[in-house]
N, C-alpha and C positions, 0 to 999 in steps of 0.2 A: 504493500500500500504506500509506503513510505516512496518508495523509486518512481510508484506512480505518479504521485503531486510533486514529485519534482520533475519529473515529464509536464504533467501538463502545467509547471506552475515558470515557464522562463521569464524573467524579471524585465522587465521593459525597461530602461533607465532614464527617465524623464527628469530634463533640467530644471529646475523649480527657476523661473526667472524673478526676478524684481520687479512686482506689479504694484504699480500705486497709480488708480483712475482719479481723474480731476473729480473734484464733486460739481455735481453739474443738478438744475433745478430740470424737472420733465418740464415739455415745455406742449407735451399734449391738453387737450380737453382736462380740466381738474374739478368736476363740483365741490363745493361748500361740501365737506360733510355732514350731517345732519347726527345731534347726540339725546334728542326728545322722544319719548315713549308718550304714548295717550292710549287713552283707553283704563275701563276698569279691568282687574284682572276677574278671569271667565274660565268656566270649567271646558275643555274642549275635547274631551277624549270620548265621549258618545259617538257611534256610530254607527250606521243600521244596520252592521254587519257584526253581529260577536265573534270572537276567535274561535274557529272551529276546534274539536275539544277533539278530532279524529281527522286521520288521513286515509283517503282511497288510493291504490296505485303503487305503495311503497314495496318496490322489489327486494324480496328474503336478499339476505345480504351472506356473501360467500365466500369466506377466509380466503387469505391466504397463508400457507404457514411461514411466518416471516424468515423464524430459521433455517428455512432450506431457501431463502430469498438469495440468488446469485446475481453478479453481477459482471457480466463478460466488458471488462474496462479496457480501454486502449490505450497506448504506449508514448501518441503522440499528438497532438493537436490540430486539429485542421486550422488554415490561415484563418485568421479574426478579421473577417473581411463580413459584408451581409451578402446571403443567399436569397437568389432571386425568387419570387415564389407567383408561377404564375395563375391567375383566377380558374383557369382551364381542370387543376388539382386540388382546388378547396370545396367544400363544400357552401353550399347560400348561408348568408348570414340572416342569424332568427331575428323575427321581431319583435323589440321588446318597449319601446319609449309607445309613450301615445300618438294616436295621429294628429298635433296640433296643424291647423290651418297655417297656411305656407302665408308667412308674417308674422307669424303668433306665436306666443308661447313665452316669448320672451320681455322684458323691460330693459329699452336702453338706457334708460335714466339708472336706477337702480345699479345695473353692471358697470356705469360706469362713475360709479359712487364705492364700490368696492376696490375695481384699482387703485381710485385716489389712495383711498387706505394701504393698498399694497405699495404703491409709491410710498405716501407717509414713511412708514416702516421702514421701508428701505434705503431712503435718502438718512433716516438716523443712522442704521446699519454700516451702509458706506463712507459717514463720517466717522464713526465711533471704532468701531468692528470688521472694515472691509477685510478676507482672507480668514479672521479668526472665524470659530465657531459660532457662536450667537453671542446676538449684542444683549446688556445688561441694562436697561433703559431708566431705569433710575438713579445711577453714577456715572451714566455715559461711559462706561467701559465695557469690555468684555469676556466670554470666557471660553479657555480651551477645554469644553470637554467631551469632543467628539472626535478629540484626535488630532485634530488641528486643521485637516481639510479644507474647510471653511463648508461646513454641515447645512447652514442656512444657504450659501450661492450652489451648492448642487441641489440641497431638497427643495427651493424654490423655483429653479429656473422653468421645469415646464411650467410654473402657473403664470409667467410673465408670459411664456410663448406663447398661454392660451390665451392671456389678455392682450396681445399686441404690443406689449410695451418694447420695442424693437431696441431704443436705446439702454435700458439695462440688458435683454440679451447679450447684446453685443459685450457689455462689461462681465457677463458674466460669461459667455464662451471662451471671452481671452484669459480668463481667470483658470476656468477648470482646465483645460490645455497646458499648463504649468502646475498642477498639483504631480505631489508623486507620491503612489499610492501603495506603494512600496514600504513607504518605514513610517514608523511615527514613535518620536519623543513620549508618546500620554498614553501607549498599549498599558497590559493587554491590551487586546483591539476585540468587544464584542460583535459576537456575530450579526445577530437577531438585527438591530438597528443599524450595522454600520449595511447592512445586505439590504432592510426595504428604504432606507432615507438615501443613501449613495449610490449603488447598483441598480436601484430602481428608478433614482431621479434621473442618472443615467441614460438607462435604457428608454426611462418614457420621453424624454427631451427628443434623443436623438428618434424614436418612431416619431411624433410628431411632425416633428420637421422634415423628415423623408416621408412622409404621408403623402405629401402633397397639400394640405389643407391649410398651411400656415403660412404665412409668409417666410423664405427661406433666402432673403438675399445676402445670408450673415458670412464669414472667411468659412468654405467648405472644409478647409483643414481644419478648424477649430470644431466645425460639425462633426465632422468625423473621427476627431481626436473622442466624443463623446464614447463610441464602442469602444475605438481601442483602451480607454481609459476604463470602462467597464470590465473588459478582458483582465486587465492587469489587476484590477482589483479582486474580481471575484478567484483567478489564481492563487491570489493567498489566501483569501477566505477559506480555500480549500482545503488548505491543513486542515482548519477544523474540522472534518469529514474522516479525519483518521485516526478512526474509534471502532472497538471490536462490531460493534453492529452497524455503522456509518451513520448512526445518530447523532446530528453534532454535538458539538462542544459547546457549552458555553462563554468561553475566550479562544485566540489562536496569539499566539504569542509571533507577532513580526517578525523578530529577529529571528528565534532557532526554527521556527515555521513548525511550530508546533501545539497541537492543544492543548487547552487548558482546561479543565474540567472544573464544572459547578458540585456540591453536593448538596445534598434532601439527607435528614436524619431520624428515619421510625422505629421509634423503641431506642435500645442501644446500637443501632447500629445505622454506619452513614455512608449511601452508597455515591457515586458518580453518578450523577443527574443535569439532565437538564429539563428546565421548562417546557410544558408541553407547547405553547407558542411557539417560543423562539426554535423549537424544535421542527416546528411542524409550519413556516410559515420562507419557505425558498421555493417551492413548487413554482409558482406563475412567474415570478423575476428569472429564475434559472433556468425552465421549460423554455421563455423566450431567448436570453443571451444564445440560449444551445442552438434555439431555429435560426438564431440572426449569424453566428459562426460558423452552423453547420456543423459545432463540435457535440458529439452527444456525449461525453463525457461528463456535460455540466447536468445534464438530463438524470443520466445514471445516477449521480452523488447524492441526487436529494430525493430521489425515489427508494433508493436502499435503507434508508431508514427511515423513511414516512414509511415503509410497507409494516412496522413494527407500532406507530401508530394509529393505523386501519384495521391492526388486526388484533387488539390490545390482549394483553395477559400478565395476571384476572383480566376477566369483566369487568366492567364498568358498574355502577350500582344501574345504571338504566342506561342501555344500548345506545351504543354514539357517542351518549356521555362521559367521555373519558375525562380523568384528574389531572392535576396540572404538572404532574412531575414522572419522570420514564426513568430508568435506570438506564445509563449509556451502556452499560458493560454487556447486561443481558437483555435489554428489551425489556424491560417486564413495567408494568403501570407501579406507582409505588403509591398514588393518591387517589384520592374518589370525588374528590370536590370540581366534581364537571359542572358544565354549563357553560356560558355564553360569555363571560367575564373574563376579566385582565386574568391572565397566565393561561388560557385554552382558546380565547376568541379567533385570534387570526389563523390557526389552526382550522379550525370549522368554517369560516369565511373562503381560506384557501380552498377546500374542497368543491366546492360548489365552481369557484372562479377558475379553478383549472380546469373544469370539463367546461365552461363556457369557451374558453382559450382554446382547445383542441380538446375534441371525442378520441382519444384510444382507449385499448383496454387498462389503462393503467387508471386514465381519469376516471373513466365510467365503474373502476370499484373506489374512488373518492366520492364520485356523486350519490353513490346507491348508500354508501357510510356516512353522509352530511343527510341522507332521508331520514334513516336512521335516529339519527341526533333530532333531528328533525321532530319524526314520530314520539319520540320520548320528551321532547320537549312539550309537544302542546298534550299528552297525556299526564303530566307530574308537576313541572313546575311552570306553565304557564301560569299564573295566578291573579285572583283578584280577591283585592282589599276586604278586609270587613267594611261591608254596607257600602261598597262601591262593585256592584256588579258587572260593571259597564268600563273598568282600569286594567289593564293587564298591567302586570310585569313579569319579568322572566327571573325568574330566582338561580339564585346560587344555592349549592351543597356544600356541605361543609368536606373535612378530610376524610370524615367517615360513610358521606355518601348520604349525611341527612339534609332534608331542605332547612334553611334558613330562611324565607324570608326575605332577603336582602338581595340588593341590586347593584352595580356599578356601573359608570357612565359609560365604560367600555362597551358594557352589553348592549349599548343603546343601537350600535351597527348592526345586529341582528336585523332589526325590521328591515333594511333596505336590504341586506341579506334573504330575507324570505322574499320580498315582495320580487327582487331577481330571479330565485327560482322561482317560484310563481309564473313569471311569462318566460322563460328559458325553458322548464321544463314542463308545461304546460299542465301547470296543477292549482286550478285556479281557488281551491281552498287555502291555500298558500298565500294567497295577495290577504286574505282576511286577518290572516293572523299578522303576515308584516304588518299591517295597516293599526291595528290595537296595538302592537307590539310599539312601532313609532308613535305613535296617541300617548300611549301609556312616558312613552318618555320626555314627548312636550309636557305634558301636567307635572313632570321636575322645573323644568324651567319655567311655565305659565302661571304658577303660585309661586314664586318668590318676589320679594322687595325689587331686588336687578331685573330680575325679568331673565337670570341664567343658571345654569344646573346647579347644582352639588357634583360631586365625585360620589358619595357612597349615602345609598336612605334604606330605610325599612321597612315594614307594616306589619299589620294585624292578622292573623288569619280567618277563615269564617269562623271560626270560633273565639276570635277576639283577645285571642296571645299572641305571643311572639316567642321568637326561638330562644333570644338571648332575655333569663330572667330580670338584669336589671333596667331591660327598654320595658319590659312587661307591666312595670312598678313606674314606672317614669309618666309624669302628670304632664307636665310639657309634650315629650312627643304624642302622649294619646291626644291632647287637643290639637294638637296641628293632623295628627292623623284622623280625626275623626272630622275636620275641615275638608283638608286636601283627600285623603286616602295613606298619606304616606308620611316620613316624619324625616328630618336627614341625621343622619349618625354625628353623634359629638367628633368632633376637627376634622371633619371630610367635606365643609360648607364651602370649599375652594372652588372655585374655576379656574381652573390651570391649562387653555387654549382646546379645551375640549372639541373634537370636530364630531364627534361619531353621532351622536342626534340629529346634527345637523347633516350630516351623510344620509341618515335615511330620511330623510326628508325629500332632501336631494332625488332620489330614489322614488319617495314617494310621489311626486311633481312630475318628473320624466317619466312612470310610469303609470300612472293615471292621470294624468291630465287636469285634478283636483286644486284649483288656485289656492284651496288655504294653507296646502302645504307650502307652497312658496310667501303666504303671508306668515308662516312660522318663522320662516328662514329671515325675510328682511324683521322682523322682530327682534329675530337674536342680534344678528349685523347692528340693531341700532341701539340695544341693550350693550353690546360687545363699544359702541362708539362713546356711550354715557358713561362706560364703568373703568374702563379698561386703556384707553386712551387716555395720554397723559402728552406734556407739552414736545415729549422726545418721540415716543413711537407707542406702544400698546405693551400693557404688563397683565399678568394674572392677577385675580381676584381674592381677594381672601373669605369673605365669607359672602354669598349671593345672598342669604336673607338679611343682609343690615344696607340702610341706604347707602347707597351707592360703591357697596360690594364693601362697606368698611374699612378696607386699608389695600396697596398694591403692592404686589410683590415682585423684585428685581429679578425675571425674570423674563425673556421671550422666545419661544421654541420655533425651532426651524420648521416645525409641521403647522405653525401658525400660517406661514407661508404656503405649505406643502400643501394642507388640508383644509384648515377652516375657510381662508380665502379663497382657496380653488371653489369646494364644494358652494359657498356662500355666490362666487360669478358665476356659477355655469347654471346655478339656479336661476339669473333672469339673462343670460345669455342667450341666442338663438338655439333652440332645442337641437338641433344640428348639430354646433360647436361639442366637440368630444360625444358623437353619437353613440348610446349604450349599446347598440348594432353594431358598433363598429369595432370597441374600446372595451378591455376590462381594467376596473382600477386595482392597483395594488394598496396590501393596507396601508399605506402612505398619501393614499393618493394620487398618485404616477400612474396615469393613464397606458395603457401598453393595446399593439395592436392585436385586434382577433383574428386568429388562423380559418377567415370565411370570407367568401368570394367577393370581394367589391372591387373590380374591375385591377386596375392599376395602381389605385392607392394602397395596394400592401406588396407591392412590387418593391424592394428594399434595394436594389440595385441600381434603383434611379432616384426620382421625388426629388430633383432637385428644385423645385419652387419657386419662383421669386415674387409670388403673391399671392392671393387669395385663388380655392380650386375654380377649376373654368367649371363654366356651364354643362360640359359634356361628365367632366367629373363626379360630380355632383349625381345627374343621370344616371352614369354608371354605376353609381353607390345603390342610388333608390330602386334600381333595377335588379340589384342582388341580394335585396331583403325579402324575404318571400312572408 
């Protein structure tokens, strides 16, 4: 294994030059931002469809035994070049956005009230932080700690290329073309995040811009430096895959290219583990680098131990529902606290979005194990509040496989996760439960002072307990739960750039057609402008139920860029712009192309651009959605 990743792992040597851009004012269209909410706050999670409590259609699900899972690996790498892919070999792309009337669907006013913001931000960025990691917006400093890459100009750049801002582009392709992604001073270098914020912003930049769809008049080497830079980075990531089951690692150590192992400790004893996320969440980033290289090497690495989380052992306390911790050594599940929530979510979002990306037999047993999860979800812990019949949330398990109760904002991706399968796989009991599923996580953010989430809340059950006995006894949360439905956990009152509510929303807008989902979304956007915006750029909130989020905190995450902002424009952008027929997102955000027929636009061999797609383009897209 060892000789192998040194095969496929030869070092690129890329000069890191001395870049320092002038700071320059955009000198596009800018509205006033707007920072006023109105309105009373309103219950809005009613809907004439309850969560169906059952699924038709879910295909018996059929091991594979991971243990004898092989992997015939190769010696050398195909050139890191893109392979041409022509429409004649794909299959038609599903339909899945609504049919808004050709004009509609969109607000331009709005979208482009959300760039200004992504401007905003980023002109502090680039005075404060340009090259570091994320800027600190309340000392005007910054800070390394994602390696030093400079973590906000790669995880943001596709959301400027969606937004047209051509002149940070430009600042930001000259930029990544001098990273070297080869060593870094602030390793270990974890996997999980350095693979979907870098590798992914990566790969979705550079599809974008050879789509054809975008304007593409930027220096082609600098465009194209985006794969190779991809290449070279995901080469080291690859130590971490050299583990006795090719389950990764939770670190890779730069220098000796080696892993680094996490550990989980039950009972007395404490094994090599990693998260079932970070574990289980390279499938669609890696699937794509391998079609765009032609190298299937990258394909192999992170199927060889995903096939140990599809096929888990023990069981799960409820089928699909795997825990959030695997043994590296042996494969085996070591927790039972499944669900939908931080440390298993992108895991079970992957499943679903790699059979969207390409049908083989590998995906198609990911999607029948995401039904699965699926099936067990709306039978167990789909859930509604005491005396709110009409609130879903999706609960978490504890380590022993009991419900809690409890929710986290991570889980909130779910709905736009169902409501995807839903039109992908054509199971339209599915769009019902995405749809209370999103519901149930606007009424987090609809009943606060801000008008924005929490991180972690709880409730009642029909029996009007709760799991944990001192919420049970607690006079405060029962009055706010027997207002709201729900009560939010003592110090989890943060908003810390949260996007995933606002994802299914996203979701739920493009896929029905229903404008209040888009009046959620600019609600947040103007709650997010009231609380969170400060004289430099935008920080996190400290607590959402105290006026105006109580105090802010010196921080700003690259995925504010990557995800809030993205999902937030493309919400009143033309339904077009990043067509879900066309595009799957990575948990990031990073839009990546779909392996289905739309003429020429996934033709990676060309798409050189230099404006907006022609009218025939376009044709050809709408003609190969069936």
């Amino acid at each position: 294994m060892a000789s192998l990743l040194l095969a496929i792992s030869p070092l690129l040597q890329i000069a890191t030059a001395a870049y320092s851009p002038a700071i320059t004012t955009y000198q596009g269209p800018a509205p006033p931002h707007v920072t006023e909410t109105h309105g009373p706050i309103r219950a809005s999670y009613a809907h004439p469809n309850q969560a169906t409590s059952s699924l038709t259609g879910i295909p018996s699900y059929t091991t594979t035994s991971a243990s004898s899972y092989s992997v015939a690996y190769t010696n050398s790498t195909s050139p890191a070049t893109p392979t041409a892919t022509g429409n004649g070999t794909l299959p038609a792309c599903k339909k899945i956005q609504y049919n808004f009337p050709a004009g509609q669907g969109g607000n331009a006013t709005r979208a482009a009230a959300v760039a200004e913001a992504y401007q905003y931000a980023w002109n502090a960025y680039r005075q404060y932080a340009f090259g570091k990691d994320e800027l600190l917006p309340l000392n005007r400093s910054y800070i390394q700690d994602w390696y030093g890459w400079g973590v906000t100009i790669v995880d943001g750049i596709d959301t400027a290329i969606v937004m047209n801002l051509t002149d940070i582009v430009e600042e930001q392709l000259a930029y990544i073309q001098t990273i070297d992604f080869t060593t870094t001073p602030y390793g270990p270098v974890e996997i999980f995040d350095t693979s979907i914020r870098y590798l992914g912003g990566l790969l979705s930049s550079h599809d974008l811009l050879k789509s054809g769809l975008f304007p593409n008049s930027y220096n082609q080497d600098q465009v194209n430096a985006l794969l190779s830079q991809a290449v070279t980075l995901a080469n080291k990531i690859a130590y971490g895959f050299d583990t006795t089951t090719g389950i990764a690692s939770t670190n890779v150590n730069f220098t000796s290219n080696t892993p680094i192992q996490g550990t989980y400790t039950v009972g007395n004893i404490t094994y090599n583990s990693t998260n079932t996320a970070s574990a289980g969440t390279f499938l669609l980033d890696w699937l794509r680098l391998s079609d765009l290289t032609g190298n299937d090497t990258y394909r192999q690495l992170v199927e060889r131990g995903e096939s140990y989380l599809v096929n888990p052992n023990p069981a799960p306390a409820y089928p699909g529902l795997v825990g959030t911790q695997f043994d590296v050594d042996s494969g085996r599940l070591l927790s039972f606290d499944g669900g939908w929530h931080s440390g298993v979510d992108s895991f079970l979002e992957y499943l679903l979005k790699s059979y969207q990306y390409e049908q083989t037999p590998s995906t198609t047993q990911y999607k029948n194990f995401w039904l699965q999860a699926v099936q067990s979800t709306v039978e167990n812990i789909a859930l509604h509040p005491y005396n709110f019949p009409d609130l879903t949330f999706i609960s978490e398990l504890d380590v022993n496989g009991t419900i809690t109760q409890t929710m986290d904002d991570y889980s909130c991706f779910a709905g736009g996760n169902f409501l995807l399968g839903c039109k992908f796989l054509d199971m339209p009991e599915l769009c019902d439960l995405g749809v209370a599923a999103a519901d149930g996580c606007h009424q987090t953010y609809n009943t606060t002072l801000t008008g924005l989430g929490p991180l972690y809340w709880g409730w009642y059950n029909s029996s009007n307990e709760q799991y944990d006995p001192l919420e049970d006894n607690d006079a405060a949360a029962r009055k706010f739960a027997a207002e709201y439905g729900y009560f939010i956990e003592y110090q989890d009152e943060t908003w810390a750039d949260f996007p995933e509510s606002i994802e299914s929303w996203f979701y739920a807008y493009r896929i029905t057609g229903d404008p209040r989902w888009a009046e959620y979304v600019w609600e947040v956007f103007l709650a997010i402008n009231e609380t969170a915006r400060n004289d430099v750029a935008f920080t996190h909130v400290n607590n959402v139920n105290m006026p105006f989020g109580g105090s802010q905190s010196n921080a700003l995450d690259s995925f504010f860029f990557a995800e809030v902002l993205k999902y937030i424009y493309l919400t009143f952008a033309d339904p077009n712009v990043v067509n879900l027929e066309q595009f799957v997102f990575n948990t990031e955000s990073h839009p990546l192309l779909v392996q289905c027929g739309i003429g020429d636009i996934d033709d990676n061999s060309g798409g050189n651009a230099t404006g907006a797609p022609s009218r025939n383009v376009r044709r050809k897209f709408e003609h190969a959605v069936k």
